[in-house]
C-alpha positions as CSV (number, residue, x, y, z in Angstrom):
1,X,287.3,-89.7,-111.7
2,X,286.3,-87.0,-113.9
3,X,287.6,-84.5,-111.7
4,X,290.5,-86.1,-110.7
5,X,291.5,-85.8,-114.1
6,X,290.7,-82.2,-114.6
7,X,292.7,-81.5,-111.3
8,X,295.8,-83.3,-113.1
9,X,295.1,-80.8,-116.1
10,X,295.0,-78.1,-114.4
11,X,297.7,-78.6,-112.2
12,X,300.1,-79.1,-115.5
13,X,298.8,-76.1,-117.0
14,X,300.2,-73.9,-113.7
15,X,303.3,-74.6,-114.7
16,X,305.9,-73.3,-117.2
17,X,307.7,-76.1,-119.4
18,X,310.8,-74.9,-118.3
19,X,309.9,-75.5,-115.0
20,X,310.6,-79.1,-115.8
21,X,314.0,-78.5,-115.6
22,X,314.1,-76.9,-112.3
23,X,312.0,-79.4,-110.8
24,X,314.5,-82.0,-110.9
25,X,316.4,-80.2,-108.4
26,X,314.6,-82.4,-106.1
27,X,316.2,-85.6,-107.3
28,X,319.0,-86.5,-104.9
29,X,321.6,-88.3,-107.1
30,X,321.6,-91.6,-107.4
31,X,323.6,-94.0,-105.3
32,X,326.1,-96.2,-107.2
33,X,323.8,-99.3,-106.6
34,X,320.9,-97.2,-108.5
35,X,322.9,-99.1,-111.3
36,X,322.3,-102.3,-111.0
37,X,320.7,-103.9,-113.2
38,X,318.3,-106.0,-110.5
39,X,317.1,-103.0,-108.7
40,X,313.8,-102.3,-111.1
41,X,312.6,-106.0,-111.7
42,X,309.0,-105.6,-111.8
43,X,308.2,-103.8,-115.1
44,X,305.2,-102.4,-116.4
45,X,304.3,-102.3,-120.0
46,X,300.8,-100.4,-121.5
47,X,300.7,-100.8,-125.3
48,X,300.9,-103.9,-127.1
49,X,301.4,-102.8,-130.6
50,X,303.4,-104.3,-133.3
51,X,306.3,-102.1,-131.4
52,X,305.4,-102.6,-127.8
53,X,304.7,-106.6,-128.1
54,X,307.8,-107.3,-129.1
55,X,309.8,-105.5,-126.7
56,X,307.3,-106.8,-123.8
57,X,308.6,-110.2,-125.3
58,X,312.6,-109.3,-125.1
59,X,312.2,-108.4,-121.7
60,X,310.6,-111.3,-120.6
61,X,313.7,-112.9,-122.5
62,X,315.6,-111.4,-120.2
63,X,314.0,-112.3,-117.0
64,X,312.1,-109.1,-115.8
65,X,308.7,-109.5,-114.4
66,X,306.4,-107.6,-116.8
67,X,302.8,-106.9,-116.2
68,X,300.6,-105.5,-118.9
69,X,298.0,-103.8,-120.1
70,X,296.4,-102.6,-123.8
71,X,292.6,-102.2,-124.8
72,X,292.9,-105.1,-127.3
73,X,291.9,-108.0,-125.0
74,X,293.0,-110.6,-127.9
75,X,297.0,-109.5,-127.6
76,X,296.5,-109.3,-123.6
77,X,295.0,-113.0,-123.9
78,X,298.0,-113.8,-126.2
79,X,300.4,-112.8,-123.2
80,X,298.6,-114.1,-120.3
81,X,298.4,-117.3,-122.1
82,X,302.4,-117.4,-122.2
83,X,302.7,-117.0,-118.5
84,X,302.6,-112.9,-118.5
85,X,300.7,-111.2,-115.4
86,X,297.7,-108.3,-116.8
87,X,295.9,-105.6,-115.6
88,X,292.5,-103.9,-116.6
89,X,294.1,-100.6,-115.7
90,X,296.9,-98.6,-116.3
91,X,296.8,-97.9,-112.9
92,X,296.8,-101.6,-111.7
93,X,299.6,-101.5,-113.5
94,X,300.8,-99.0,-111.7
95,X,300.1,-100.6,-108.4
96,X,302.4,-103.5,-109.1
97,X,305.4,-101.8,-110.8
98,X,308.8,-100.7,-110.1
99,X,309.1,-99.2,-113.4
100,X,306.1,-98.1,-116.3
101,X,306.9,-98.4,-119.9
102,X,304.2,-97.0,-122.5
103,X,304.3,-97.3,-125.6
104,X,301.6,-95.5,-127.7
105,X,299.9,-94.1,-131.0
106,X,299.7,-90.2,-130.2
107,X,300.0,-87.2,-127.7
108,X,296.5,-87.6,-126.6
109,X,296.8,-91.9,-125.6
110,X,299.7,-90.8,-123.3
111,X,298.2,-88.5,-121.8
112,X,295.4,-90.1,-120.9
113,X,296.9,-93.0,-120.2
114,X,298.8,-91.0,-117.6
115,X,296.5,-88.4,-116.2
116,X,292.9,-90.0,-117.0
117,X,290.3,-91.9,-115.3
118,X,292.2,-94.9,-114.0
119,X,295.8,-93.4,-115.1
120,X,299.2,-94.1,-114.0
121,X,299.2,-91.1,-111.6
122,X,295.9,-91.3,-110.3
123,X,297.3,-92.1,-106.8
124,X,299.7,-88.6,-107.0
125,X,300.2,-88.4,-103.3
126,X,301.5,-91.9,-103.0
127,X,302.3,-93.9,-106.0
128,X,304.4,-97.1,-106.2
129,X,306.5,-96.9,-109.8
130,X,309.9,-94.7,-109.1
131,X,310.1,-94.7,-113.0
132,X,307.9,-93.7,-115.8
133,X,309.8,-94.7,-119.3
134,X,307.7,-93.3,-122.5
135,X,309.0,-94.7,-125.7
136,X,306.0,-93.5,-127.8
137,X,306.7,-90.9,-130.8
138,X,304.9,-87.8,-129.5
139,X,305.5,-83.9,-129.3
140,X,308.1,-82.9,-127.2
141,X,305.6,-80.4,-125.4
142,X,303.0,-82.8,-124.0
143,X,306.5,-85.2,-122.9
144,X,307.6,-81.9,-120.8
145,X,304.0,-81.6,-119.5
146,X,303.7,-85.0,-118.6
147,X,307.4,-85.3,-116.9
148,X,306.2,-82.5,-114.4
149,X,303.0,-84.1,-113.4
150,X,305.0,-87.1,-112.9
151,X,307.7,-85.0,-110.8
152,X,305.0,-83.3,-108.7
153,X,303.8,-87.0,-107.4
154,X,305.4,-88.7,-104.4
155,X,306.4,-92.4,-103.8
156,X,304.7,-94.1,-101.8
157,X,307.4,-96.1,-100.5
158,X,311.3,-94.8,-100.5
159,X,314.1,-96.6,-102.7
160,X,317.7,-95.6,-101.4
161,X,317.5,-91.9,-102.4
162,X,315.2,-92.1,-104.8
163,X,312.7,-89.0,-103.2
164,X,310.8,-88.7,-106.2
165,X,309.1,-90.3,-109.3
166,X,310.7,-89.8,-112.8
167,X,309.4,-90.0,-115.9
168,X,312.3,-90.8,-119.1
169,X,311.1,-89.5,-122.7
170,X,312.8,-93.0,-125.0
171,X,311.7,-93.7,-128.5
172,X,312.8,-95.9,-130.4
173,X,313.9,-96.9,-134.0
174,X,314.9,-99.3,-135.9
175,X,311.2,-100.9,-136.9
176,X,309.2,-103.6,-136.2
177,X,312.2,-106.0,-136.9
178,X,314.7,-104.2,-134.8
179,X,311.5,-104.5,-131.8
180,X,311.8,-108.0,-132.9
181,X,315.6,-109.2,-132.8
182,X,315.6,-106.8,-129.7
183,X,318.1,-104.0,-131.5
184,X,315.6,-101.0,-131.5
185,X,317.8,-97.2,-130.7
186,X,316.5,-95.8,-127.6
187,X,316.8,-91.8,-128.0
188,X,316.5,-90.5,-124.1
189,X,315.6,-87.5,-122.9
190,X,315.1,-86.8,-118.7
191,X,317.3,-86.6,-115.8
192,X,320.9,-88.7,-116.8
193,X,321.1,-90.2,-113.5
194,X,317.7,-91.8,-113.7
195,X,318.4,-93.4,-117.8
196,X,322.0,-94.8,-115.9
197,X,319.7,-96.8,-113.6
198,X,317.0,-97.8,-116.2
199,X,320.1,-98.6,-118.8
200,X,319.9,-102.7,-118.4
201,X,316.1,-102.2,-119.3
202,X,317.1,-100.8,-122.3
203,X,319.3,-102.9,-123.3
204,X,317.0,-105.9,-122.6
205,X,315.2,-104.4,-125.5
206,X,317.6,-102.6,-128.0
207,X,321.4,-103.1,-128.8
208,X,322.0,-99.4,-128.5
209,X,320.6,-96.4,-126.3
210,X,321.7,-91.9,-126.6
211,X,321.3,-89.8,-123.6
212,X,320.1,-86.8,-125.7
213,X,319.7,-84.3,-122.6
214,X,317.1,-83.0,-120.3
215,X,313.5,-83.8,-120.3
216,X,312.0,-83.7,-124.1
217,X,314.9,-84.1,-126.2
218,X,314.5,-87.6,-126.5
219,X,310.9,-87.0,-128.2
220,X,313.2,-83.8,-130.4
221,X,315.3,-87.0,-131.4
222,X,313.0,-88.5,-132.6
223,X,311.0,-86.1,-134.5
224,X,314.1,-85.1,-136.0
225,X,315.3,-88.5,-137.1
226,X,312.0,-89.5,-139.0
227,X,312.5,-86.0,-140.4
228,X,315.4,-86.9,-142.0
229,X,314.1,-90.2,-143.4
230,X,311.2,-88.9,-145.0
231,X,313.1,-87.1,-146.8
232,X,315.7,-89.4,-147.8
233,X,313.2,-92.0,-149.0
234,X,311.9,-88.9,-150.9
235,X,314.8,-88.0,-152.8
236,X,316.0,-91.8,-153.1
237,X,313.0,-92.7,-154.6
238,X,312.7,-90.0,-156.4
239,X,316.0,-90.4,-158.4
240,X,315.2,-93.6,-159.1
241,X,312.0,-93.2,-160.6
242,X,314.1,-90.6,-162.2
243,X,317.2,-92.7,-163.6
244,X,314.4,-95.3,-164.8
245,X,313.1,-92.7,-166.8
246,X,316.6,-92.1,-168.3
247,X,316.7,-96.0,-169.2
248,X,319.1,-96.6,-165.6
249,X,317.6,-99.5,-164.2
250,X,317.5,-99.3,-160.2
251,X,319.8,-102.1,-159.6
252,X,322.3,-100.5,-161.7
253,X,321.7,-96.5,-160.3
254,X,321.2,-98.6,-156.8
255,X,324.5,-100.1,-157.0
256,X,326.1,-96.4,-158.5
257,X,324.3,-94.2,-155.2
258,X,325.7,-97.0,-152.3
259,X,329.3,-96.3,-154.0
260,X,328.9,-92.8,-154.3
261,X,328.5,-89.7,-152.5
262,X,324.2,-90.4,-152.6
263,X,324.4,-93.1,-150.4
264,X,322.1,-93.7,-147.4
265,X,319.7,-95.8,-145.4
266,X,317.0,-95.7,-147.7
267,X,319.7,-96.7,-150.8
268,X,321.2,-99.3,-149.4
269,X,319.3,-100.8,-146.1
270,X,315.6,-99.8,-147.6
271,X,315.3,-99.8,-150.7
272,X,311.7,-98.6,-152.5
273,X,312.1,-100.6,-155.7
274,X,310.5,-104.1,-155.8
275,X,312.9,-106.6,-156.6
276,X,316.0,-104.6,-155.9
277,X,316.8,-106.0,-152.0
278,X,315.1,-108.6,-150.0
279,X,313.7,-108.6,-147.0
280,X,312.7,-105.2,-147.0
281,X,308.8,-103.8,-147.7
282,X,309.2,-103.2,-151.0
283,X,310.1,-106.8,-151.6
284,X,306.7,-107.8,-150.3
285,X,303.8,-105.2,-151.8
286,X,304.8,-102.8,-149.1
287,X,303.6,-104.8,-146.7
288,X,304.6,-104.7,-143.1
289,X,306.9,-101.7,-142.3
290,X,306.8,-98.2,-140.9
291,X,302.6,-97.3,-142.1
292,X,302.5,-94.1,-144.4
293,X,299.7,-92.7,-141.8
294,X,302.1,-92.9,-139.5
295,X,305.0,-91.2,-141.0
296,X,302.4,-88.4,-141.9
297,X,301.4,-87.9,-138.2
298,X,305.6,-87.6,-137.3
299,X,306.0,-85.2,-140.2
300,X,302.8,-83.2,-138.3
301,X,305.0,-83.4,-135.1
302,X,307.8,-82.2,-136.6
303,X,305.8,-79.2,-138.3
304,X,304.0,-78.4,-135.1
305,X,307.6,-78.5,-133.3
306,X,309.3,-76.0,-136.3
307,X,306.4,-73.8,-136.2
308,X,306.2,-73.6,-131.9
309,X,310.0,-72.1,-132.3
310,X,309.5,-70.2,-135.2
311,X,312.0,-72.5,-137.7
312,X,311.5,-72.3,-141.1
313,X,311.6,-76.0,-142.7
314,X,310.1,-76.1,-146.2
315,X,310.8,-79.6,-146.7
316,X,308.6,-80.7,-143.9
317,X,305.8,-79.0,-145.7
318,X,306.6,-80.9,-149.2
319,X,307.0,-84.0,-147.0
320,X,303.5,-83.7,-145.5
321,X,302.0,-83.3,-148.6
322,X,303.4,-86.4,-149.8
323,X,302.5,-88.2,-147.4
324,X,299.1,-86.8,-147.1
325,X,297.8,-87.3,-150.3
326,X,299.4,-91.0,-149.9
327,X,297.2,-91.4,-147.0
328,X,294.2,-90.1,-148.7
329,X,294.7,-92.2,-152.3
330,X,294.4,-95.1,-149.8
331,X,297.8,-96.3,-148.9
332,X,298.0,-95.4,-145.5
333,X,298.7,-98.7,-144.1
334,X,301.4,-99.7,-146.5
335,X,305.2,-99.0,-145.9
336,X,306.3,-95.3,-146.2
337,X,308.6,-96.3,-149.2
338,X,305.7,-97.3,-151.3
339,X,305.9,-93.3,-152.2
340,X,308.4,-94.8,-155.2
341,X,305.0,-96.7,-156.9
342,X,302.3,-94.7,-155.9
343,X,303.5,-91.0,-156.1
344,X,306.4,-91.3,-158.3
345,X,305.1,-93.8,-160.7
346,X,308.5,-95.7,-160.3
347,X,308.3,-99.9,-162.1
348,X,309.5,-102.7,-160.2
349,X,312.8,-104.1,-160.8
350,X,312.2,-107.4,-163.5
């Protein structure tokens, strides 16, 4: 198995990423039945997170098939108890799938869950899933890596014109709740034909999905998006720690940014001041949430990303500090808006 896996390594590391690209020339284009939405019914799902559980559980709503597989046994035993097929492998999983959805911590889970000992593509010369969806937050770099290893595989049996496997980069936002209520944002990245037929998936588990361009760009989405709300929740918390300071209370200065021009999600959807808006992790110790750890590791991706193109983005590198001394006070598991209490020394709303 070992060096089945080092073979997979090495064969991705022959390759340019921007051969990605040109290896889709391959792909025939799909027919007009490629979008219906009962041609991929059996669906696999490895990673049974807070994220991934809930969206396994939305697309059982919706009547696919799901088989699945994490390292937890206790959340596998939660789903097999409720009906839902499991595998010990991911590439069991493989073996009875139309279509693979992953959904995991880092770079390194993905690809091992993909080109290790008992991965997904472990049977490269004839493998049965046509469709590889990864909705995990991870650098676009190892996504375009792991989309050619997937491209270099064969089926083993045909569908319509499908020639060749495809693997879709589609995170998500939206949060645990949005996983939940099934209204998560899919950002997709990969060939456009290929998201068209894998759409009715989607929406089994989000209310909306963006075809962001070729392989990659849904993982650039991403890492861009949680960018931008770092540093939102930065500066909103910020001036509100700020106007309390001032004697503004944060209901008031709430109320004054979500009618003015310093409105945004992290004013009025968000909010970091206990007792200003229910229902959100402020309101409950910070509890529950997007973790601070892992808004740190996103702002990493992001600086790895910038630096790999040579863009200069000093506010990731306040951001990571932030977040990294958060982590290392001991706050790492609570929400990434407790920055207003523990960094900025902001009061609760009385």
């Amino acid at each position: 198995m070992a060096i089945r896996r080092a073979q997979s390594l090495l064969c991705l590391s022959k390759f340019k990423t921007s051969s990605v690209f040109g290896s889709y020339l391959s792909l025939r284009r799909f027919s007009s039945s490629a979008h219906d939405s009962t041609q991929f019914q059996n669906v696999g799902f490895i990673g049974l997170g807070n994220m991934g559980s809930r969206m396994v559980n939305n697309l059982v709503k919706a009547g696919y098939k799901v088989t699945v597989h994490d390292i937890n046994r206790d959340v596998v035993k939660m789903f097999t108890e409720m009906g839902v097929s499991a595998r010990e492998t991911p590439f069991e999983v493989a073996q009875d799938c139309q279509v693979v959805i992953t959904m995991l911590p880092s770079s390194s889970h993905v690809m091992d869950v993909y080109t290790g000992t008992n991965g997904l593509l472990l049977g490269e010369n004839a493998i049965r899933p046509a469709l590889f969806i990864d909705s995990s937050t991870i650098d676009p770099q190892t996504t375009r890596k792991i989309s050619l290893a997937v491209s270099n595989c064969n089926l083993k049996e045909k569908r319509d014109n499908w020639v060749k496997p495809v693997m879709l980069d589609a995170p998500v936002s939206g949060g645990v709740l949005a996983a939940e209520a099934g209204t998560l944002t899919f950002m997709v990245g990969g060939p456009e034909d290929a998201y068209l037929a894998v759409r009715p998936i989607l929406q089994s588990m989000g209310r909306t999905s963006i075809y962001c361009g070729g392989s990659g760009n849904g993982a650039a989405a991403k890492i861009c998006n949680n960018l931008a709300m770092a540093v939102s929740m930065l500066g909103t918390s910020e001036a509100l720690a700020l106007g309390q300071s001032l004697g503004i209370s944060a209901s008031t200065l709430t109320e004054v940014l979500n009618t003015s021009s310093g409105r945004c999600w992290s004013s009025d959807a968000y909010n970091p001041v206990p007792g200003v808006m229910k229902g959100v992790p402020s309101s409950r110790d910070y509890n529950g949430g997007f973790a601070s750890k892992l808004m740190a590791k996103d702002l990493n991706l992001a600086a790895a990303s910038a630096e790999e193109v040579g863009h200069k983005s000093p506010l990731i590198s306040k951001a990571q500090e932030i977040y990294k001394k958060m982590c290392e006070e001991g706050h790492e598991t609570k929400d990434f808006s407790c920055v207003f209490r523990h960094f900025y020394s902001g009061k609760d709303e009385v």
